[in-house]
N, CA, C and O of each residue as an XYZ file, in Angstrom:
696
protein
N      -0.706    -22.585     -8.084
C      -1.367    -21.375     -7.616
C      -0.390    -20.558     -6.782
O       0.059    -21.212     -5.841
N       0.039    -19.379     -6.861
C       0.178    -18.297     -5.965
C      -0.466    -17.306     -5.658
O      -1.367    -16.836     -6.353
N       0.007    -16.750     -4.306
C      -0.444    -16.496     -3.649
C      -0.111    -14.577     -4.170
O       0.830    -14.243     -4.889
N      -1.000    -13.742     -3.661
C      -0.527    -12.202     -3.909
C      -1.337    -11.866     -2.793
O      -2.284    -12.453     -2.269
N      -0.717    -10.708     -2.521
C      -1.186     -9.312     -1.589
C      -1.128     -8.008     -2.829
O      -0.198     -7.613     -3.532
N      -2.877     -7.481     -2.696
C      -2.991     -6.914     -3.819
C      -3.092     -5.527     -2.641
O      -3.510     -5.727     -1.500
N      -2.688     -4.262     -3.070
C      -3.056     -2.873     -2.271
C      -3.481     -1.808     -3.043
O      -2.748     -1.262     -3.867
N      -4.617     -1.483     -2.825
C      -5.386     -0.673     -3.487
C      -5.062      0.840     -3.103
O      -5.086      0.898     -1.874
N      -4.751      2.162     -3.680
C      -4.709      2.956     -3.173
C      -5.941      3.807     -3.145
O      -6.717      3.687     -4.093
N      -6.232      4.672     -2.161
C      -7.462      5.715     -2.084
C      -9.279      5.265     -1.518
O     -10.253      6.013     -1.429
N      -9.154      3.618     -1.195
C      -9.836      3.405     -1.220
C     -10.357      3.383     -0.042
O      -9.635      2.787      0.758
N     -11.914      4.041      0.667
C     -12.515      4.183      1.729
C     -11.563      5.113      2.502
O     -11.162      4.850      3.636
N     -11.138      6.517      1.623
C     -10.604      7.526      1.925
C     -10.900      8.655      1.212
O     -10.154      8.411      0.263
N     -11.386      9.661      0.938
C     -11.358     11.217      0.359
C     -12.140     11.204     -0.767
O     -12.095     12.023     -1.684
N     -13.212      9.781     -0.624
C     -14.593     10.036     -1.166
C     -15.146      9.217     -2.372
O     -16.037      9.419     -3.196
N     -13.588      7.454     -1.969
C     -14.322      6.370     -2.632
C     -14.465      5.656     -1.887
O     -13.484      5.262     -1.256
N     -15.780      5.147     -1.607
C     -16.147      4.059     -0.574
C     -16.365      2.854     -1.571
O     -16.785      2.759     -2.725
N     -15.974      2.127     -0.782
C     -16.032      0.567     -1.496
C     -16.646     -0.612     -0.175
O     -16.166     -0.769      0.947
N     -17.338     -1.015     -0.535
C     -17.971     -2.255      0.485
C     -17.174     -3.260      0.225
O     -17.015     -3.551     -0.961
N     -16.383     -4.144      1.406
C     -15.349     -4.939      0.946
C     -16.055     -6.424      0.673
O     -15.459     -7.386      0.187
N     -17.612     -6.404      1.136
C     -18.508     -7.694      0.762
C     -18.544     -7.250     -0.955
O     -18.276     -8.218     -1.666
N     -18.729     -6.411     -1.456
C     -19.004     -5.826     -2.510
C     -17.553     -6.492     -3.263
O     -17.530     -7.620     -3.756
N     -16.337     -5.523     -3.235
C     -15.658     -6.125     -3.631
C     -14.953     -7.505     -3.941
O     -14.404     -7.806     -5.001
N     -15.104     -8.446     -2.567
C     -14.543     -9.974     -2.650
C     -15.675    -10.001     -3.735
O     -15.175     -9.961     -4.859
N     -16.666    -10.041     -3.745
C     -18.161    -10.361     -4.950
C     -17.388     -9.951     -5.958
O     -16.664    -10.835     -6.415
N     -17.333     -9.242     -6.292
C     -16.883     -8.625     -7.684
C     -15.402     -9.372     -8.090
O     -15.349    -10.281     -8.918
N     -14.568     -8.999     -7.588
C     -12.820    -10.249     -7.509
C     -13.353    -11.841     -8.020
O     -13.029    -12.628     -8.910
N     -14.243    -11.812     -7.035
C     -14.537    -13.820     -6.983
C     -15.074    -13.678     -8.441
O     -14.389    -14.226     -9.304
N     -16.366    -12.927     -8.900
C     -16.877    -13.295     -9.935
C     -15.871    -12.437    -10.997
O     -16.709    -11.737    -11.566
N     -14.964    -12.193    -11.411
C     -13.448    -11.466    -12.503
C     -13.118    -12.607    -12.132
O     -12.618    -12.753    -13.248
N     -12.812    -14.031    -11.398
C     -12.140    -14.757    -11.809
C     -10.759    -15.112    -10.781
O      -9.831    -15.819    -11.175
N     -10.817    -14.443     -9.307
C     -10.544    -14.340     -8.261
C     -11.108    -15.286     -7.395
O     -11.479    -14.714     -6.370
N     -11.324    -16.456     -7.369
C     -12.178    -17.530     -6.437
C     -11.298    -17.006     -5.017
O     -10.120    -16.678     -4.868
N     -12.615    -17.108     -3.945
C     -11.369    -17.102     -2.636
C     -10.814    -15.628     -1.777
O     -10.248    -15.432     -0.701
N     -11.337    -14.718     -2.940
C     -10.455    -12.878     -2.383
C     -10.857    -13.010     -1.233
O     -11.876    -13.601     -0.874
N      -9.954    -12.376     -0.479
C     -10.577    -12.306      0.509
C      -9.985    -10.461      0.455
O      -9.500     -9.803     -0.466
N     -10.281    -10.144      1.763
C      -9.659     -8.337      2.324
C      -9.805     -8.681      3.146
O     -10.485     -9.587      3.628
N      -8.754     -7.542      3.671
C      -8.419     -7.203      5.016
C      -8.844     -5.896      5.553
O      -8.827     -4.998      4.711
N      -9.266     -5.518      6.886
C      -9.784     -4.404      7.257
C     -10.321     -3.832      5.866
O     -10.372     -4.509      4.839
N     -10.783     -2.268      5.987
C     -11.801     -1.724      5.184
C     -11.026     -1.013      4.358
O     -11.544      0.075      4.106
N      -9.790     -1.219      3.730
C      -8.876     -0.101      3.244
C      -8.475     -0.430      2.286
O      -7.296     -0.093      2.174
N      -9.089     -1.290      0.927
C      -8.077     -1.589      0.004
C      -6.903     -2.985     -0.034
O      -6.094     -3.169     -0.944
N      -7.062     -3.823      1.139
C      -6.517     -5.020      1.302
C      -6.875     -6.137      0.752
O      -7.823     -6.663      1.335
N      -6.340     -6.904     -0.470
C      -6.928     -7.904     -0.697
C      -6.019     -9.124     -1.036
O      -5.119     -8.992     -1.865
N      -6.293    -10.567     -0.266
C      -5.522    -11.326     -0.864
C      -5.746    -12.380     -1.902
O      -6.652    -11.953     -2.619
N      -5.480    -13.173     -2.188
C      -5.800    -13.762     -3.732
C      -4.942    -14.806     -3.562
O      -4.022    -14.847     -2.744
N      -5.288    -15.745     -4.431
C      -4.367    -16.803     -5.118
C      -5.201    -17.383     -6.349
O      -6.366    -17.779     -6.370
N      -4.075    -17.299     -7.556
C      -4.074    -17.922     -8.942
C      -2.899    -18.089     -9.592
O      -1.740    -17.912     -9.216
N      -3.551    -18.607    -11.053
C      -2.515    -18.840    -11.554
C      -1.294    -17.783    -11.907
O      -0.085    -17.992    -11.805
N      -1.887    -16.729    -12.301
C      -1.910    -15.726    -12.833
C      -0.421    -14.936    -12.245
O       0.053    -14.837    -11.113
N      -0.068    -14.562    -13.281
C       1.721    -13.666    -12.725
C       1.158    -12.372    -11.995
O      -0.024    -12.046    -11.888
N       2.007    -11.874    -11.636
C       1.799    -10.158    -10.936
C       1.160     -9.435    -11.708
O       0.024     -8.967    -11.622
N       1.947     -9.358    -12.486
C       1.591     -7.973    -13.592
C      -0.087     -8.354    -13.932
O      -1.037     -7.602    -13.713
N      -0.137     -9.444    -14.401
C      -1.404     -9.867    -14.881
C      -2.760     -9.926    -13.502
O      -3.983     -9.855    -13.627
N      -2.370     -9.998    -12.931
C      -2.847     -9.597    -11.074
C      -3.602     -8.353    -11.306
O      -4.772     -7.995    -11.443
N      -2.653     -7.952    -11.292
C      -2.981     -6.100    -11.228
C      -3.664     -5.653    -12.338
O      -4.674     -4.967    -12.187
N      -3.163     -6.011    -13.677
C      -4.238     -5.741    -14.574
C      -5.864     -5.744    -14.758
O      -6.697     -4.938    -15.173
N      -5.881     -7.146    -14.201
C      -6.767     -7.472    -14.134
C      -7.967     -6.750    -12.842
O      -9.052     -6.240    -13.120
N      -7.405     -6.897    -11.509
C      -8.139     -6.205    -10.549
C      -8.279     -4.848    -11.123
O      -9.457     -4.503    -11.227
N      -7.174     -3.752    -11.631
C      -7.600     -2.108    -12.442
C      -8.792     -2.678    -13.302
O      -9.715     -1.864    -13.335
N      -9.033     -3.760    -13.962
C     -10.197     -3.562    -14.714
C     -11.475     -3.747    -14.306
O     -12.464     -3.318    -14.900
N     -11.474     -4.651    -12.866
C     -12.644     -4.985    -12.313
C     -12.837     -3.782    -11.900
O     -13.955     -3.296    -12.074
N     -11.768     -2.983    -11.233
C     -12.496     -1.562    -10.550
C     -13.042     -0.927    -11.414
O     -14.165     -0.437    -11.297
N     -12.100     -0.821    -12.712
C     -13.292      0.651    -13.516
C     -14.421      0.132    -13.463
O     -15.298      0.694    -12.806
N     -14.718     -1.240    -14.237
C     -15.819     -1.424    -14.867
C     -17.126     -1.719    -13.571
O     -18.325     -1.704    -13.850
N     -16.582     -1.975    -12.164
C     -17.502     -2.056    -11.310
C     -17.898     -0.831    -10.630
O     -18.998     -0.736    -10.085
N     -16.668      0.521    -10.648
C     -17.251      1.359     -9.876
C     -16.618      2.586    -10.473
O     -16.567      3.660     -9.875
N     -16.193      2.403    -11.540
C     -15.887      3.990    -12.504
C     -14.337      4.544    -11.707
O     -13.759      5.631    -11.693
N     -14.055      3.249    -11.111
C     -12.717      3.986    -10.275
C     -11.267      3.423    -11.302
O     -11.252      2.217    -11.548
N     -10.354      4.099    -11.745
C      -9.386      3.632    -12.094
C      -7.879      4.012    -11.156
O      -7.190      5.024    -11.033
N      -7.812      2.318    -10.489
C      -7.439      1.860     -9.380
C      -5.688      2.164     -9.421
O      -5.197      1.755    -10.473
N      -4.962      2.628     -8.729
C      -3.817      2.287     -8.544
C      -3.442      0.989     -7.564
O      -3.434      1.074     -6.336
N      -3.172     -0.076     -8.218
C      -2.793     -0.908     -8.016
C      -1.673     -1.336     -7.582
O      -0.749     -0.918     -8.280
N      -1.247     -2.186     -6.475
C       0.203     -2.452     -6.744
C       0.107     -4.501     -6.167
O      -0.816     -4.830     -5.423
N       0.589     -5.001     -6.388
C       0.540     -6.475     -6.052
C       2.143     -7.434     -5.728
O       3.060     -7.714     -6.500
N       2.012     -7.636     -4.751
C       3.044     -8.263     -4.190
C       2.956     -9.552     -3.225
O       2.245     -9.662     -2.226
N       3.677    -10.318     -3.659
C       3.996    -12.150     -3.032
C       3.911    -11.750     -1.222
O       4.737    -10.938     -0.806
N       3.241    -12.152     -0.567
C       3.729    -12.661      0.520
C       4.959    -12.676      1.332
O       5.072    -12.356      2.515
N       5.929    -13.127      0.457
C       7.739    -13.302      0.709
C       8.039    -12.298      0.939
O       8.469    -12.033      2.061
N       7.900    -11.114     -0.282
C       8.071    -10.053     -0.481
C       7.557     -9.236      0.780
O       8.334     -8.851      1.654
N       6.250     -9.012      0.808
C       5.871     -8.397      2.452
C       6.220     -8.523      3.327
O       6.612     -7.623      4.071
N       6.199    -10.172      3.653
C       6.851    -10.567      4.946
C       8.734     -9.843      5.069
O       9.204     -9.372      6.105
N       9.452     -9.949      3.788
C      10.828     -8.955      4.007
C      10.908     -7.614      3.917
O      11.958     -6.985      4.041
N       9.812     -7.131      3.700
C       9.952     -5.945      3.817
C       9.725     -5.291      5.543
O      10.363     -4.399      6.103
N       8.627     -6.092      6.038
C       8.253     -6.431      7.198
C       9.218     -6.203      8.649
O       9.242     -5.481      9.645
N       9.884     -7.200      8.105
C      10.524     -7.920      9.208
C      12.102     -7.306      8.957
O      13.083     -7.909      9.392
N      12.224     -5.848      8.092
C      13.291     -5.026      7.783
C      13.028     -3.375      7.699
O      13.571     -2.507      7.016
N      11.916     -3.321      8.731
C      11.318     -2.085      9.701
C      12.732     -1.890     10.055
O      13.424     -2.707     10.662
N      13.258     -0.243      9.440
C      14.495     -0.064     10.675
C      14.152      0.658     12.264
O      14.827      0.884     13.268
N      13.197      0.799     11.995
C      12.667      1.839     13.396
C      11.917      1.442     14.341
O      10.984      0.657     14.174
N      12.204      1.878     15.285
C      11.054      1.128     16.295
C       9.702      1.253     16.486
O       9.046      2.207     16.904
N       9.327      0.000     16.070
C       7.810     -0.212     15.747
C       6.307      0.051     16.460
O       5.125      0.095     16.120
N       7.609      0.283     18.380
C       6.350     -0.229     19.026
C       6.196      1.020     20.092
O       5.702      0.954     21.218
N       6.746      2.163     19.442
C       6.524      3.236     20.364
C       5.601      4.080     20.303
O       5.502      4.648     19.216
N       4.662      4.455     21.339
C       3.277      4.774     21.139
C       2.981      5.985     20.787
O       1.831      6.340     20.531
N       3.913      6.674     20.744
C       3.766      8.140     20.547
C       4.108      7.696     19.086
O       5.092      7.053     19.452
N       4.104      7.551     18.024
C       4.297      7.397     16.875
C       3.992      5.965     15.696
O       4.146      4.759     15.888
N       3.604      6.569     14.709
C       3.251      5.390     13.393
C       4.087      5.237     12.792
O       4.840      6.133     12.410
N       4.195      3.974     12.521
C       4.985      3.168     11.387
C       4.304      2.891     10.336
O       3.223      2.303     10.321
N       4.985      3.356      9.295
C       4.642      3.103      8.002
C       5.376      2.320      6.984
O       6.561      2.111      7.247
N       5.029      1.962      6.151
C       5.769      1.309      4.590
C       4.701      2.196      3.586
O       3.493      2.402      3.465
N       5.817      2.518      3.042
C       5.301      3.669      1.486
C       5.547      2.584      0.829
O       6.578      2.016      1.190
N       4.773      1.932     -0.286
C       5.226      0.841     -1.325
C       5.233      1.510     -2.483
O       4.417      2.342     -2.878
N       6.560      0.950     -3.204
C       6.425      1.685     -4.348
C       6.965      0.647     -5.556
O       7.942     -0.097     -5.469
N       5.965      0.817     -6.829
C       6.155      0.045     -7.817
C       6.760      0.048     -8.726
O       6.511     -0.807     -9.575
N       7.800      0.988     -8.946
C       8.681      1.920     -9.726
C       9.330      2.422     -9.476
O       9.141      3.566     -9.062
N      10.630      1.810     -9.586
C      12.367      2.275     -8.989
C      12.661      3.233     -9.456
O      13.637      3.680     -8.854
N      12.175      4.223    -10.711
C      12.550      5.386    -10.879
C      11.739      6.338    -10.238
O      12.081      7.467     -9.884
N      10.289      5.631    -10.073
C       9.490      6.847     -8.813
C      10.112      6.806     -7.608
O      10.167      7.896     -7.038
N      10.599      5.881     -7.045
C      11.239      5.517     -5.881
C      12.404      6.375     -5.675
O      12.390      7.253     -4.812
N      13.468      6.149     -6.471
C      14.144      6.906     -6.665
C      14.134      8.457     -6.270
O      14.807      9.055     -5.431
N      12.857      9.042     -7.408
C      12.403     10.183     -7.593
C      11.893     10.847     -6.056
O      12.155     11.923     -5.517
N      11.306     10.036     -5.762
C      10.829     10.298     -4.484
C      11.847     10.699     -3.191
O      11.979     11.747     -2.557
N      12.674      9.038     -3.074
C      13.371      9.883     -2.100
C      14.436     10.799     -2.287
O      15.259     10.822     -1.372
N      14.595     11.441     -3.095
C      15.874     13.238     -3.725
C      14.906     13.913     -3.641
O      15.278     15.032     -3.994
N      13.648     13.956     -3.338
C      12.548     14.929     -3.547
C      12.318     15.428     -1.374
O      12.290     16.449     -0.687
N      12.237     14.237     -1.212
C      12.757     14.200      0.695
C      13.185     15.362      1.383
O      14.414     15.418      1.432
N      12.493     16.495      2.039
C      13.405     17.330      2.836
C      14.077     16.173      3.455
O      13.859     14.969      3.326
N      15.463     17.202      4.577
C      15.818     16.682      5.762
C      15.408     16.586      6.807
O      15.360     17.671      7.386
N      14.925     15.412      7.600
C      13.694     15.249      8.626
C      14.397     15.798     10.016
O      15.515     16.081     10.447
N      13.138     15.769     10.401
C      13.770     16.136     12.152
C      13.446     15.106     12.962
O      12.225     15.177     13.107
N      13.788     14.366     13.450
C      14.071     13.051     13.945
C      13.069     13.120     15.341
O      12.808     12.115     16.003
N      12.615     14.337     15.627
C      11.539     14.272     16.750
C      10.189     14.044     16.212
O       9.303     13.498     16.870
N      10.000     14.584     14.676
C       8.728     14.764     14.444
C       8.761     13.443     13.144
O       7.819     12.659     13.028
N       9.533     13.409     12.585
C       9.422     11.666     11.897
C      10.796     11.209     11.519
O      11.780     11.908     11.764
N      10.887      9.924     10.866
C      12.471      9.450     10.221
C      11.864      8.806      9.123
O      10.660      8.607      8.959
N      12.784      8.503      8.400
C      12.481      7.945      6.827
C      13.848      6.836      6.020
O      15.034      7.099      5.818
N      13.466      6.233      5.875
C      14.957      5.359      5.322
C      14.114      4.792      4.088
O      12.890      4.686      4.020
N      15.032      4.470      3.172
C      15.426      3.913      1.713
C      15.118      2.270      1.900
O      16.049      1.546      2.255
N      14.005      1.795      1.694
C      14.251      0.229      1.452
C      14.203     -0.452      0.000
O      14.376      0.246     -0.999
N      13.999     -1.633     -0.081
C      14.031     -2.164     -1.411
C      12.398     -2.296     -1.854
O      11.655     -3.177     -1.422
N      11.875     -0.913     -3.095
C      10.720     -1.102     -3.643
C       9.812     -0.294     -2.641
O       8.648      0.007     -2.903
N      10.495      0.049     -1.397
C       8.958      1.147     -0.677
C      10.726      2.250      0.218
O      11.947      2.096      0.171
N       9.862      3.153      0.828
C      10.107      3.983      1.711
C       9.948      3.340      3.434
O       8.792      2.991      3.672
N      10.552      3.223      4.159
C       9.999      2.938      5.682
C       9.860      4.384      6.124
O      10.640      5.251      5.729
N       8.919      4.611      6.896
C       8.323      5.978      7.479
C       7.787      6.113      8.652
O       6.669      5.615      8.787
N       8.484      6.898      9.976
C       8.328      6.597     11.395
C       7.571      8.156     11.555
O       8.104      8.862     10.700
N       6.700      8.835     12.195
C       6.044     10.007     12.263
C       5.288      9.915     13.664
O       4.807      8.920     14.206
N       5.320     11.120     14.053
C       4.854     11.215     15.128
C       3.101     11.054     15.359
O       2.664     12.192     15.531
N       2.453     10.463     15.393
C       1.205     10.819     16.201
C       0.294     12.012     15.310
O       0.883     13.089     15.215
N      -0.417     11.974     14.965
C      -1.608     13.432     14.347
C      -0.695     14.148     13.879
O      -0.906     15.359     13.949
N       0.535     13.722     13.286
C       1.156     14.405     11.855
C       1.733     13.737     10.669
O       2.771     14.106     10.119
N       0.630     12.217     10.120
C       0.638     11.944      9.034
C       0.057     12.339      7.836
O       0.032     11.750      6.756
N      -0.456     13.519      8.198
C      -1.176     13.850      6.878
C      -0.272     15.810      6.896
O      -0.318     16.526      5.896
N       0.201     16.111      7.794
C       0.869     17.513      7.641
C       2.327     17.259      7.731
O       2.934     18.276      7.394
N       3.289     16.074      8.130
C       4.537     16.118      8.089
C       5.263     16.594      7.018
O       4.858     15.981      6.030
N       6.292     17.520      6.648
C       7.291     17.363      5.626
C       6.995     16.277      4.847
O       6.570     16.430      3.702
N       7.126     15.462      5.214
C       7.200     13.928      4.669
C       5.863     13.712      3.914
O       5.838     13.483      2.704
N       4.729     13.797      4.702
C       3.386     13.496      4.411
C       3.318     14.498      2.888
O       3.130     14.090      1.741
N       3.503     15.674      3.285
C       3.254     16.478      1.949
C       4.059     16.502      0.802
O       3.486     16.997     -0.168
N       5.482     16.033      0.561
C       6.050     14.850     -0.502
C       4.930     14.093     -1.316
O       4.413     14.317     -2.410
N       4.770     13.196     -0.446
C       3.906     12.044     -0.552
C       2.852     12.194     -1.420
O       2.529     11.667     -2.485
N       2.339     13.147     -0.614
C       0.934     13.596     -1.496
C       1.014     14.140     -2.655
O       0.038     14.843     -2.917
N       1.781     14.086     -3.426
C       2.130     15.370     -4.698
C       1.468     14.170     -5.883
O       1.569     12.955     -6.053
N       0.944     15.014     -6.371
C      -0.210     13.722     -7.621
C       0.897     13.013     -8.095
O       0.730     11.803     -8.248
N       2.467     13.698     -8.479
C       3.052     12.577     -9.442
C       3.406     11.021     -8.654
O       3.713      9.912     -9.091
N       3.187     11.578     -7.291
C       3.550     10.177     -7.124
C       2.034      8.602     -6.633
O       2.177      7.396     -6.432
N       0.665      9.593     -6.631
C      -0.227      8.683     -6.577
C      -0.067      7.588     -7.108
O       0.198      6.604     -6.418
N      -0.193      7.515     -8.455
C      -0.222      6.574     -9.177
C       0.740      5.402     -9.144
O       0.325      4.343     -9.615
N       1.927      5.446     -8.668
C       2.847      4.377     -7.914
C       3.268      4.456     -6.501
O       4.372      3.958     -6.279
N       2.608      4.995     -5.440
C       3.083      4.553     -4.717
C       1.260      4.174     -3.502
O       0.144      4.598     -3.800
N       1.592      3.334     -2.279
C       0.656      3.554     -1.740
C       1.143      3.305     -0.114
O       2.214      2.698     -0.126
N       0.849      3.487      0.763
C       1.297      3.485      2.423
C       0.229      2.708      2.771
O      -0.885      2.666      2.249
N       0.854      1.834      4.098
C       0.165      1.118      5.036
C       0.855      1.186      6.236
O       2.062      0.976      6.349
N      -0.101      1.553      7.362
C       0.703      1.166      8.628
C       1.581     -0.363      9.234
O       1.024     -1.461      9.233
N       2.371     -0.243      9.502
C       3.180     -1.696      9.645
C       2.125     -2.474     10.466
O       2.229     -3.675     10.219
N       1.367     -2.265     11.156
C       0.201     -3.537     11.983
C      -0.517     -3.595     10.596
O      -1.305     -4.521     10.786
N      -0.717     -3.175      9.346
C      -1.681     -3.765      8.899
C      -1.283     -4.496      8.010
O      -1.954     -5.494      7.749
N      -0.106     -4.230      7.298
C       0.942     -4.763      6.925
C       1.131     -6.851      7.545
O       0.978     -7.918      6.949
N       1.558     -6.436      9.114
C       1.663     -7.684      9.885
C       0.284     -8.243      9.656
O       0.353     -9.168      8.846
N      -0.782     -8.049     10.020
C      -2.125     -8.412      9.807
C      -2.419     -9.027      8.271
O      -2.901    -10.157      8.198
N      -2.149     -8.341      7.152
C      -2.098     -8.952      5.692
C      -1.300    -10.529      5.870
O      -1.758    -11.555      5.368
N      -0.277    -10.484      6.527
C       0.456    -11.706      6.672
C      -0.312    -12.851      7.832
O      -0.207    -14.043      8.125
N      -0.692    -12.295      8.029
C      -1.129    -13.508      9.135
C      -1.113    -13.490     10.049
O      -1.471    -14.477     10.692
């Protein structure tokens, strides 16, 4: 059995609510014994037999068929989180500002993404290149209007990429 960290994007945000009792129900009975989630956002962890790819497949199908949602998915080991984690270049713990991880499932969106990057201003956020996500430092009540934020948001990149704040991130781990 392994273990995955599955991340849902959009979910219990801009007008899909999902009950996360609802969901572990739905996971456990697709064949998921055990799902559990984390906070109310699309967090779920798992263990089976089952490879990645086949992970993710599978959860996109429980969503359509349970709630008409077709899910951007992304699913990743534990190992994997925990190094992405614990290779935050920025400082994590300053209060005037959020830490983020942009995850991304596609090295050519990845890619794409960061040449698409204005040049930041280092008061109002920072941004560095990691392996498979973006790290993303922003000030306080400008994650949804930063330079950065509005990149982000551009439909081509919904579908592969998704953000979590680094505490929830740490929290998925344990």
């Amino acid at each position: 059995m392994a273990s995955y960290v599955v991340l849902l994007r959009g979910v219990n945000v801009g007008g899909l609510t999902i009950r996360m009792a609802d969901l572990r129900r739905r996971l456990t009975e697709g064949g998921f014994a055990g799902a559990r989630t984390v906070l109310a956002s699309g967090n779920v962890l798992v263990e089976t037999g089952l490879p990645a790819a086949e992970v993710g497949s599978q959860v996109q199908q429980i969503l359509r068929e349970s709630y008409g949602y077709d899910a951007w998915v992304q699913v990743l080991t534990p190992t994997i989180l925990r190094y992405l984690a614990e290779h935050y270049p920025f400082p994590a713990d300053d209060p005037e500002r959020q830490p983020y991880v942009v995850f991304c499932r596609d090295q050519a969106v990845l890619e794409d993404l960061w040449a698409a990057l204005p040049p930041t201003d280092a008061t109002l956020e920072q941004v560095a290149l990691g392996p498979s996500c973006l790290y993303w430092l922003v000030a306080k009540g400008h994650s949804v209007k930063s330079p950065v934020a509005k990149i982000l948001a551009r439909g081509r990149y919904k579908a592969d990429t998704t953000t979590r704040n680094l505490r929830t991130v740490h929290r998925l781990l344990g």
